[in-house]
C-alpha positions in Angstrom: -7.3 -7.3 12.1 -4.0 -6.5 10.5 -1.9 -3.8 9.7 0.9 -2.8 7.1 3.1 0.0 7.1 5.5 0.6 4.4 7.7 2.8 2.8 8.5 2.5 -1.3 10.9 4.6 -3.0 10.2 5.6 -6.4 13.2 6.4 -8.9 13.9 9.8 -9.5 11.5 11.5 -10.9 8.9 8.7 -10.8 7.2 9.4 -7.6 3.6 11.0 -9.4 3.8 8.1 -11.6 3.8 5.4 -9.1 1.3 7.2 -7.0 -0.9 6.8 -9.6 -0.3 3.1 -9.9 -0.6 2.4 -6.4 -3.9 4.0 -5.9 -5.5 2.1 -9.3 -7.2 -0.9 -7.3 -7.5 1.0 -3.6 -10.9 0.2 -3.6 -11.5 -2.7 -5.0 -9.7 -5.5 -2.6 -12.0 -7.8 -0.5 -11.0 -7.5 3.6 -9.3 -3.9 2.9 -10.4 -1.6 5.3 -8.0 1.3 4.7 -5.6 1.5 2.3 -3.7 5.5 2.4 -1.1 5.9 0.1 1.1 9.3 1.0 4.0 11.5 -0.2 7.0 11.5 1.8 7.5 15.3 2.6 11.0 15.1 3.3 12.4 12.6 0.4 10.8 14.0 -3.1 10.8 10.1 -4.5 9.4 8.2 -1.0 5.8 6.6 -0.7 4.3 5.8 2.1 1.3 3.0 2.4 -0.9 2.5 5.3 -3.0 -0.3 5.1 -5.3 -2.0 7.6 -7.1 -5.7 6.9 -9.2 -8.5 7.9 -6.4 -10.6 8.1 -2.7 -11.3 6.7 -4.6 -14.2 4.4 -7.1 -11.0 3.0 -3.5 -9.1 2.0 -1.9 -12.2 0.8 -5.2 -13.0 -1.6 -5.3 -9.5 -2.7 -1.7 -9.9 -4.2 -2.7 -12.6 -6.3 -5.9 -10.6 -7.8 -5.4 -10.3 -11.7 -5.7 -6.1 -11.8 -3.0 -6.0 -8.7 -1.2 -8.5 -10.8 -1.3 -5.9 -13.6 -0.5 -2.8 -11.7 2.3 -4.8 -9.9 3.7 -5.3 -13.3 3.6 -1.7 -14.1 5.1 -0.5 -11.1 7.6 -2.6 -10.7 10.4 -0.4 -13.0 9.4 2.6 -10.8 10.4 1.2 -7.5 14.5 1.5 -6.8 13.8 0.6 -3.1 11.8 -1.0 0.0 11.9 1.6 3.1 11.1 0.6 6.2 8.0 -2.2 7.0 6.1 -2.7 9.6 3.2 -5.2 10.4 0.9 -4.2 13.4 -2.1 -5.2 15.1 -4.8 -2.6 15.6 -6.9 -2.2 18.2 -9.0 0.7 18.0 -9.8 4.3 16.9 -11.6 6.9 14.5 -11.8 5.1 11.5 -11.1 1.7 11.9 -14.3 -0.7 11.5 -16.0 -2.6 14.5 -14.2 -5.6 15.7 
């Protein structure tokens, strides 16, 4: 398993917007387990994405899929900024699939 935590910051403004685009292919990405994509409630333009898979070869592949292509494109103009990142290893809980 493998985990991603990161924050995206929208430009002004552009928050709903990129929300949108982030959440077009959530469900359809092979080894995606959970993807959660959540407003910052203290900075009105910050994203937050949560995202739990097989592997970090399942996240890579899913970056090269044609509609996350697409949506990549699209969102690109919205993003002003990378937040913090963070790759983990999960291990168990509510919610995360059988190992």
């Amino acid at each position: 398993m493998y985990g991603l935590h990161g924050k995206i910051i929208a430009a002004p403004g552009m928050r709903a917007a990129l929300l949108g685009y982030l959440l077009e292919n959530a469900s359809s990405m092979p080894g995606c387990h959970v993807y959660i994509v959540s407003e910052d409630t203290e900075n009105p333009d910050a994203i937050w994405v949560y995202e739990i898979w097989d592997s970090p070869e399942a996240h890579r592949a899913s970056l090269n899929i044609e509609s996350v292509q697409q949506t990549i494109a699209k969102a690109r103009p919205l993003i002003v900024g990378m937040g913090d990142r963070v790759e983990f290893t999960p291990v168990g809980g509510r919610g995360l699939p059988d190992q």
